[in-house]
N, C-alpha and C positions, 0 to 999 in steps of 0.2 A: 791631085788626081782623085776623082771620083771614084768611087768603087760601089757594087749593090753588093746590098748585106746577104748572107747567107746566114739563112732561118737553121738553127735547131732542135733538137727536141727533148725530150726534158723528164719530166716530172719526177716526181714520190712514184715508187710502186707498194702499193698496200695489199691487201690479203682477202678474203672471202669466200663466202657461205654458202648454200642451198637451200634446195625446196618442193614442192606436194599441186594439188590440182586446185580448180577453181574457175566461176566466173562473175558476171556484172559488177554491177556499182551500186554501193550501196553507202547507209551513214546512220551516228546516230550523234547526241548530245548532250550536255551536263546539267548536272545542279547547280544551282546558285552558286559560285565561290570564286574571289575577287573578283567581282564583277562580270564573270562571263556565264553562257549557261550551258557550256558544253563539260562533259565528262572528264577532265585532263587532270594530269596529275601535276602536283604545287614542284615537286622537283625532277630533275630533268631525270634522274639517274632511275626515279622509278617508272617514266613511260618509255616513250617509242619516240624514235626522232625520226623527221624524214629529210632524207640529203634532198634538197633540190638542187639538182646537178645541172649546170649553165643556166639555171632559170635566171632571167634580173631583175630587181626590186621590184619594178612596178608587177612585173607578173605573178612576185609570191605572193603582193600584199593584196591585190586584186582575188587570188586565191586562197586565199588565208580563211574563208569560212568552209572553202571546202574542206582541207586542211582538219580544221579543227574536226569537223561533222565526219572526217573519219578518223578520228581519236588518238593522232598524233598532239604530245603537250610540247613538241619540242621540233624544228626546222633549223637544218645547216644548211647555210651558203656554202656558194664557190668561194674563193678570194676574193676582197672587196677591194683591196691596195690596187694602187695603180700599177698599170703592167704594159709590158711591151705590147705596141700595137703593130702586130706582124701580118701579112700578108695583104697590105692596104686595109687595113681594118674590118679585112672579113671575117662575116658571122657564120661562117658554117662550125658546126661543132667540129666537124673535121670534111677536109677536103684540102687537096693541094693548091694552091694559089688562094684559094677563098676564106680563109682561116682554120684557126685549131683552136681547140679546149684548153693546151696545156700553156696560151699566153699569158691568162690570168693567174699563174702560176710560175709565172718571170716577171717578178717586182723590180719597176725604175724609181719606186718613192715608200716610205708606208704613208700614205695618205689616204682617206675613204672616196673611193671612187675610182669605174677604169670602164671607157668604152663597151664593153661587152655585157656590163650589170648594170651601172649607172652611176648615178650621182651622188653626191652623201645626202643631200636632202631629201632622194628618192629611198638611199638609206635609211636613215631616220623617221621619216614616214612610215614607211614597210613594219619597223621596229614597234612604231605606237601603235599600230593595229594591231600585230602580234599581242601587244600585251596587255589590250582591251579587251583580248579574244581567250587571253589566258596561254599563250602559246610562247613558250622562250624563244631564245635565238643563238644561234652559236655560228662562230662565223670562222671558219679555215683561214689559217694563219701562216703565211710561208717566210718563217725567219732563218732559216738557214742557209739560202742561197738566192741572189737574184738573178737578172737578163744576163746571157751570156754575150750579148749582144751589147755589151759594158757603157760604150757611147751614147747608149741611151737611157742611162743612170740620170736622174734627176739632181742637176747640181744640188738643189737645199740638202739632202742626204749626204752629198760627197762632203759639202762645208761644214753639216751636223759631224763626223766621224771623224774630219780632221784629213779629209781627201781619200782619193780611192786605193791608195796603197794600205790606207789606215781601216779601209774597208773589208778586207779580203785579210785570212790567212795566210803567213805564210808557205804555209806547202801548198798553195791554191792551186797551184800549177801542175801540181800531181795526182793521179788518176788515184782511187781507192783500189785497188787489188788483194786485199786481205781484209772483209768484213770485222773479223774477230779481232784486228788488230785496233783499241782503241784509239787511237792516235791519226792512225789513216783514216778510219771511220770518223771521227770526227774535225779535223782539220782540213781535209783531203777534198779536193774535185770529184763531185756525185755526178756519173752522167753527163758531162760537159758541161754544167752548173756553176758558179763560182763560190765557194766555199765562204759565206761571213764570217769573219770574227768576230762573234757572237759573246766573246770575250772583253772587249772593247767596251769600256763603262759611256763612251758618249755613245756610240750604238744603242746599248743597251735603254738610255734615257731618251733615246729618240723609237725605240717601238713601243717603249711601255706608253709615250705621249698618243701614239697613235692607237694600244689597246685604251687606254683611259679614253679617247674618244667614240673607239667603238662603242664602249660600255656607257658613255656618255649617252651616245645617240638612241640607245636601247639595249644591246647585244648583255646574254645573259650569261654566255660560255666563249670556249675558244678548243676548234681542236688544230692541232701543232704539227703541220706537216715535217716531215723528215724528223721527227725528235728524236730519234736516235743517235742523228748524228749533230745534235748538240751536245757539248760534253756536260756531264755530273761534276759534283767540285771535286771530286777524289778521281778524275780522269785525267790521262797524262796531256798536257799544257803543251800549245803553240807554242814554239821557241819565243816571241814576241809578246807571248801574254803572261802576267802574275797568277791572274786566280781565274779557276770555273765557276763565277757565279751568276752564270744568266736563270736559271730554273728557280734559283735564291729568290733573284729580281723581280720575274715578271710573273710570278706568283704571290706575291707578296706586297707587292707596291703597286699592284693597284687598284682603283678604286672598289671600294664592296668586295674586297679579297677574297674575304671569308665564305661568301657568295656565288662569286661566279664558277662554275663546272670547267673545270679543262682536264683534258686528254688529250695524249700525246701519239702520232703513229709511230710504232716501234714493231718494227717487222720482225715476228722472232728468227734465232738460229744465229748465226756464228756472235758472241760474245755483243747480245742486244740488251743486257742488263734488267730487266723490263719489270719485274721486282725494286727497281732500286729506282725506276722512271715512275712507277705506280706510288713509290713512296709518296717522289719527291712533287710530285704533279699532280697525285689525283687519280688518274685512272690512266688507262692505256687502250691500245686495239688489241682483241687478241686472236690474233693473223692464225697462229699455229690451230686453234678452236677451229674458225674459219675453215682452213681447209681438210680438218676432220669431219667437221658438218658438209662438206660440197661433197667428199667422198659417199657420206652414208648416204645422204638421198639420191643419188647416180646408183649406188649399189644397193639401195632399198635393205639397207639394216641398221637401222635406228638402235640401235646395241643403247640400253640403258646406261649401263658402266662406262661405254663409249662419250656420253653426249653427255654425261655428267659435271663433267672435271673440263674447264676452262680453259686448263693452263700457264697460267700466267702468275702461280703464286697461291700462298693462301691468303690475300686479301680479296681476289678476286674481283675486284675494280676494275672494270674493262667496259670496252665498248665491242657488242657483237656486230656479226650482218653478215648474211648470206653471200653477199658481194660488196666488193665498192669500188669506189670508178675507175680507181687503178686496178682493181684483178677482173673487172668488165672488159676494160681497155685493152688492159697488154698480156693478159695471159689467154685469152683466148676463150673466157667461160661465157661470152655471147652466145657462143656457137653450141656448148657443153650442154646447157640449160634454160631451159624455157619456163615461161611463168609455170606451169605446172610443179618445174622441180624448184621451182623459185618461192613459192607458196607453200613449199614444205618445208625447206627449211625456214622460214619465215615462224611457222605453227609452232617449231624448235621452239627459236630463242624469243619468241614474244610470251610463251606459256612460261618461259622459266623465270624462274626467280632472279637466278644468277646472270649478272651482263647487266647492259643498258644496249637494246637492240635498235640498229640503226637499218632503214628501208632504202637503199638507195633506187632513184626512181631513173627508171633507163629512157632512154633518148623516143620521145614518141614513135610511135610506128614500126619502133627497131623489130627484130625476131631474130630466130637462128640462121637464116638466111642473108639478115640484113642489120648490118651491126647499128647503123646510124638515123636508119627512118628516112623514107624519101622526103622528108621535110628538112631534116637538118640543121637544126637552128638555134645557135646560143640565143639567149633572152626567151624561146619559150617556153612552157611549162613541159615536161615527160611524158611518158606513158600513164593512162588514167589505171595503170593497174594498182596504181598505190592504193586506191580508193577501191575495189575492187571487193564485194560485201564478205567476203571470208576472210580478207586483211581489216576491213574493219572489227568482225566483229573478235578477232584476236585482241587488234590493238584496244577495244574496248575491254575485254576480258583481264588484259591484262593491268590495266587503271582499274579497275576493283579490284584485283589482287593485292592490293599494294599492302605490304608488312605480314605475307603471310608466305611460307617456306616453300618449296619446291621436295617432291619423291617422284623418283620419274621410272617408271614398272614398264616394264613388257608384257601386254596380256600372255596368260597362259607361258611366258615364256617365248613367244613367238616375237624376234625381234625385227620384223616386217614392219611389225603393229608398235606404237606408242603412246602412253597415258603419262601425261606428267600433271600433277596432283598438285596443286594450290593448298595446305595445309586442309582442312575438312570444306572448305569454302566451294572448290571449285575444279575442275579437271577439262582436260582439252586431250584427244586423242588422235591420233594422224594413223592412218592406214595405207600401206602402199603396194601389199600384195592383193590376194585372193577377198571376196567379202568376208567381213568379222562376224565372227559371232559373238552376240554380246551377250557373256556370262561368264564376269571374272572380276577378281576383287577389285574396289574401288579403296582410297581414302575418305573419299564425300562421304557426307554426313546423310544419313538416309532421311528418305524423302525421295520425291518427283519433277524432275528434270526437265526441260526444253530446248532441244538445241537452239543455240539464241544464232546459228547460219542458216538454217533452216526455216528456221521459225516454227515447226510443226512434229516431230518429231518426238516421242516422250522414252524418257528415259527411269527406268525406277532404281534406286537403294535403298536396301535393307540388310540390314546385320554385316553390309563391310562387301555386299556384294552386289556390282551392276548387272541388271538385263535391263534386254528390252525387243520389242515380238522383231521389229527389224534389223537385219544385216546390217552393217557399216561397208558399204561398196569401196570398191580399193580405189585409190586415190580420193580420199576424203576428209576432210577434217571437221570437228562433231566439237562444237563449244560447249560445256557445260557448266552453269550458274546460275542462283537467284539472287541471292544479296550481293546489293549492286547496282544488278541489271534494270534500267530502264527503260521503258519503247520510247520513241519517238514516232514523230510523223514524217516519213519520206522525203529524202534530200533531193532538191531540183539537180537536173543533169541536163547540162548544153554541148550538143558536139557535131561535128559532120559525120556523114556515112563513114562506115569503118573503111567502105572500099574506095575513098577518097583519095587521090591520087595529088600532090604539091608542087610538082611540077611539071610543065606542059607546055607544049610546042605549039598550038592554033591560037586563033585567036579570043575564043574565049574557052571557058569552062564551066561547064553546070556542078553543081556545087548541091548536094542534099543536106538539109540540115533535120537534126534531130533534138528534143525536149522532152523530159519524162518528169513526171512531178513536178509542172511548172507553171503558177498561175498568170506568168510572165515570161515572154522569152522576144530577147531584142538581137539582130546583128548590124554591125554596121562594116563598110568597106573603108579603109585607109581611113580610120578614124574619123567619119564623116558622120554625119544626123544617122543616130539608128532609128531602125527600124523593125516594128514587127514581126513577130513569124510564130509561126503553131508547126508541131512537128511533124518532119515529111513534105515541108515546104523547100524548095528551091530555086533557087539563086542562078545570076549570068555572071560569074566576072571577065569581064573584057580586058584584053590583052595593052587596049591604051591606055588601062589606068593604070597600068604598075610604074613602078619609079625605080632606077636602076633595076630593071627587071624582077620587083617586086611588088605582090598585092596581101594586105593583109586583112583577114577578119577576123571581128571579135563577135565572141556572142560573151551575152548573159542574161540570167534567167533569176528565176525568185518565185521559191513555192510559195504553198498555202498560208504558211507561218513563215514567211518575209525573210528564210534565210538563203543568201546570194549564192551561186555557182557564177562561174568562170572559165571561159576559154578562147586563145588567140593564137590565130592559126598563121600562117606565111606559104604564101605560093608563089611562086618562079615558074616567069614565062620567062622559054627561051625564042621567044618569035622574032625579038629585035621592037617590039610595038614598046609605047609608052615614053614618059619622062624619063630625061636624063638627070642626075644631081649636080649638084657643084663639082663633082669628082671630073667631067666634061666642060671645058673650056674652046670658046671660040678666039680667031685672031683678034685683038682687040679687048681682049678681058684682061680685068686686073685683079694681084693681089698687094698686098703691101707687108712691113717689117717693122716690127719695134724693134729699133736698133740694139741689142745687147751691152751692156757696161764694159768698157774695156776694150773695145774695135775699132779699130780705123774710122775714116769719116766714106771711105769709099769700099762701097757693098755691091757685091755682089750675086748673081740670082744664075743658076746651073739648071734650067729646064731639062728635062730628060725623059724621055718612054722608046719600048719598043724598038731600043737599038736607035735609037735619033736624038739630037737632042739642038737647043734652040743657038746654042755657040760652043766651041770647045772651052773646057776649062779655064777657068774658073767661071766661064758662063761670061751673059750682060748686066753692064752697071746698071745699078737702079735709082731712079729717080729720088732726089732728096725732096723731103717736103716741111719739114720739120726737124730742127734739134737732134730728133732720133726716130723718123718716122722715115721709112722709104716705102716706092711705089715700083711695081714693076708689069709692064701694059706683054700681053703675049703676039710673038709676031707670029705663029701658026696655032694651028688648032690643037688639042690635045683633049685626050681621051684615058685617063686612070692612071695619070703619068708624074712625075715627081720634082722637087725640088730641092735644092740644098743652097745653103747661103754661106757665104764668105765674103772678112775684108783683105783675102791675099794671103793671108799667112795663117787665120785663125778659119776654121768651117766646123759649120753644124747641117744633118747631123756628119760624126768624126770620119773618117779617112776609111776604107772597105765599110762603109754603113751604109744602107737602103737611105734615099733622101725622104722626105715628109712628103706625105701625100698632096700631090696641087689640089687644090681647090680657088676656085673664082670668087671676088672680093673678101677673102679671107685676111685677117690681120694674124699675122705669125709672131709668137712672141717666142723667144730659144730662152731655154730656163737657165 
């Protein structure tokens, strides 16, 4: 008896940050060094990393000059591992029935690649651009738990581990209920998750195979979802297992060890060890920082002594961020904080010394109004505020900074206002009440200033103390540096009107498109011959060209000095106009089966949608055509509907599971 699967929901909850005011886009570039010529720093732990959150390969790598030209040395993916593909393979970053964000976060293999990102070859790709551009790669790693949705575990995995009992802890079955308690926390059922036995030395040699591919393909880091509740060797042991040594392992054995960056999410507060994860890892998040930073700049006091101290030890090895996608997602600080406050605390932890500050880049179009962006859509790129010219010109500030200390003063004592102080080198001040007056001591080295956000601006020291004839207006951030700093020539920018609406009911829609600094600027529809455009040009798209009711555009552009921008947009008609995909089957369509090892000679084929389905259980026999190839022709029509196979006694996928999505002349192979 068939059964549809029941989806659900998941992930890591992680911690985050705040922030100050701001607007446009803007960029700048490097010196000569390994081959690239942008500004970026040679280790990850001294720049800026930018999460691109549900972006997929091809869109980071396609973006990757912008990326650079706003002075990120460093880019995290979502999960690349294969993952459950739930709600017929929709791409909405979230929506009921059309998909979610947190699938690629429910591994059925570790293998590179999954529906929602791409391919490993689109992997690897993405990778050698990165690192022609000087830009690492670090890619989220989800080893401590896969699909709850179990049956759709990738046999190679169950036979690597020695099958699925050998896969799971034993207390899998038990809910954590006492954080602090080590044993629960790390043994224990997260969230309706299945707990790995990560203890398991064939496990073990089956994810290090998959990071050693990463790192193969490119990948320079790795951050470790849930690492907390992977146990330490001195944590109390699964009835079933001898020793704790996965953090041993997969820090050590593999390739370029000594090399790659990892950090671990370790959420502080009840018995998170995070001292002892920092040891043994590398670095860590540090969650509890996080949400002292969202607090100060919601309550506008950047308290020096406050914003100093990390938390997380005296190694201070962490990773910062104002936000990240789990305290976006589930605590509700969409709503809390807007780029404004998001831009302050950003001015925080990119001016500091202390941390390695992570940007996570939120869902296009989102606001406080609107958590998701009427566009919606895993594989595109986010919000252009990453690039945003007061995020660059931190992120730039802060790659010349590099090896020089942090003092972080409150002018005059007033802890509204913040200067935090790059050794004599350089200083960056955030403002969030009333205007500043500026006349008060600085660390810079005297001499004459220019706000490098501005551009215009002059700033004097002398004897250990800043003026200058104008105010610092509240909500402002004010860069200050020369050595370092160099100009460039203005980065190309391609995008449609802000007031661009994604999805839409008629049958077509006008579409404005925009280019600034662009000696070039091409769009093209559904990937077709592009085509020109100058800015303030517009476009028809017609509602018959979408497919499964979708239309896509790409622009891209290329200033003066031949460096590329990027942008690819997705809009949903819901008229009913356009192509249908294979997901739509007429009477008379076929797909067929590679028979699996070990089944009967007689198969079966379980059509089903919509409360109807083409036979009762176990469905029609299908056609033999080969040794182990069957064929199965449809006798009514079907529309986003499903199927499951069986020879009678054995089905895939298993017993209460959602069947595979039908599709027309599709060859189904059951792993």
């Amino acid at each position: 008896m068939l059964k549809k699967l029941t989806s659900i929901i998941l992930c890591a909850v992680l911690l985050t940050a705040s922030a100050i005011s701001l607007s446009s886009c803007g960029g700048s570039e490097k010196s000569e060094s390994g081959g690239t010529d942008y500004n970026l720093t040679e280790k990850i732990k001294d720049g800026t990393i930018l999460h691109c959150f549900c972006w997929d390969f091809k869109t980071i790598e396609n973006s990757l000059e912008d990326i650079a030209a706003a002075g990120y040395s460093t880019i995290q993916t979502s999960p690349v591992n294969e993952c459950l593909e739930g709600e017929n393979g929709g791409m909405s970053i979230y929506s009921d029935g059309y998909g979610k964000w947190y699938y690629h976060y429910q591994p059925t293999d570790y293998t590179i690649g999954n529906y929602q990102l791409g391919t490993r070859d689109e992997f690897k790709s993405m990778c050698k651009k990165a690192d022609k551009l000087g830009i690492k790669v670090i890619v989220d790693v989800v080893a401590n738990h896969t699909t709850p949705t179990t049956g759709s575990i990738n046999k190679k995995l169950l036979d690597a581990v020695g099958g699925i009992d050998n896969l799971f802890h034993q207390n899998n079955s038990m809910d954590i209920s006492d954080y602090s308690n080590r044993l629960q926390c790390t043994t224990y059922k997260m969230g309706g998750l299945p707990d790995i036995n990560t203890e398991n030395k064939k496990y073990q040699d089956y994810i290090i195979k998959f990071l050693n591919d990463c790192i193969d393909c490119g990948a320079d880091g790795f951050r470790y979802d849930a690492a907390k509740h992977i146990g330490l060797s001195d944590d109390p042991k699964d009835p079933k297992s001898k020793k704790n040594n996965f953090w041993d392992r997969v820090t050590t054995e593999i390739h370029n060890a000594k090399n790659i960056f990892n950090y671990g999410e370790v959420l502080q507060g009840g018995g998170d060890r995070i001292e002892d994860y920092i040891k043994k890892m590398g670095a860590c998040t540090a969650s509890s920082f996080g949400g002292t930073l969202r607090n100060a700049v919601m309550t506008n006091n950047l308290d020096s002594e406050l914003l100093s101290d990390l938390r997380v030890g005296p190694k201070e090895n962490c990773v910062t961020w104002v936000e990240s996608h789990d305290n976006y997602i589930n605590d509700g600080n969409w709503q809390a904080m807007g780029d404004e406050d998001v831009l302050t605390g950003w001015a925080v932890i990119a001016a500091k010394a202390k941390g390695t500050p992570l940007f996570f880049d939120r869902p296009l179009g989102s606001s406080i109004d609107d958590q998701w962006g009427d566009m919606n859509r895993i594989g595109a790129s986010g919000d252009m505020f990453y690039k945003d010219k007061r995020v660059v010109a931190l992120n730039f500030f802060r790659n010349a900074m590099t090896g020089e200390g942090e003092n972080l003063i409150n002018p005059d004592d007033d802890t509204s206002a913040l200067q935090i102080c790059r050794g004599k080198k350089g200083a960056v001040i955030i403002n969030t009440n009333k205007d500043l007056k500026v006349d008060f001591e600085t660390d810079l080295a005297d001499g004459t200033y220019v706000d490098r956000v501005d551009g215009k601006t002059e700033y004097t020291v002398k004897d250990g103390k800043l003026t200058s004839d104008k105010e610092i207006p509240e909500y402002t951030v004010v860069v200050l540096y020369n050595e370092g700093y160099k100009e460039y020539a203005p980065v190309a920018s391609v995008k449609v009107s802000d007031k661009t609406k994604f999805t839409y009911d008629k049958k077509t829609l006008s579409v404005k498109l925009e280019a600034k600094n662009t000696a070039s600027a091409t769009y093209s529809v559904n990937d077709k011959k592009a085509k020109d455009y100058k800015n303030g040009d517009k476009i028809i798209l017609n509602g018959k060209d979408a497919v499964d009711g979708v239309i896509t555009l790409t622009l891209k552009g290329k200033s003066s000095a031949g460096k590329s921008s990027y942008m690819k947009y997705y809009f949903k008609n819901t008229s009913g106009l356009g192509a249908s995909s294979n997901r739509n089957l007429a009477a008379g369509d076929k797909f067929t089966l590679k028979k699996p090892s070990g089944w009967g000679d007689t198969i079966y084929a379980y059509v089903y949608g919509d409360g109807a389905q083409e036979a009762e259980w176990p469905g029609n026999k299908m056609k033999k055509l080969g040794s182990d190839k069957y064929e199965y022709k449809c006798k009514y029509e079907w529309e986003n509907s499903y199927v499951i196979f069986s020879d009678g006694k054995t089905q895939y996928p298993g017993e209460n599971e959602q069947g595979l999505p039908l599709e027309k002349d599709k060859e189904y192979a059951i792993p």
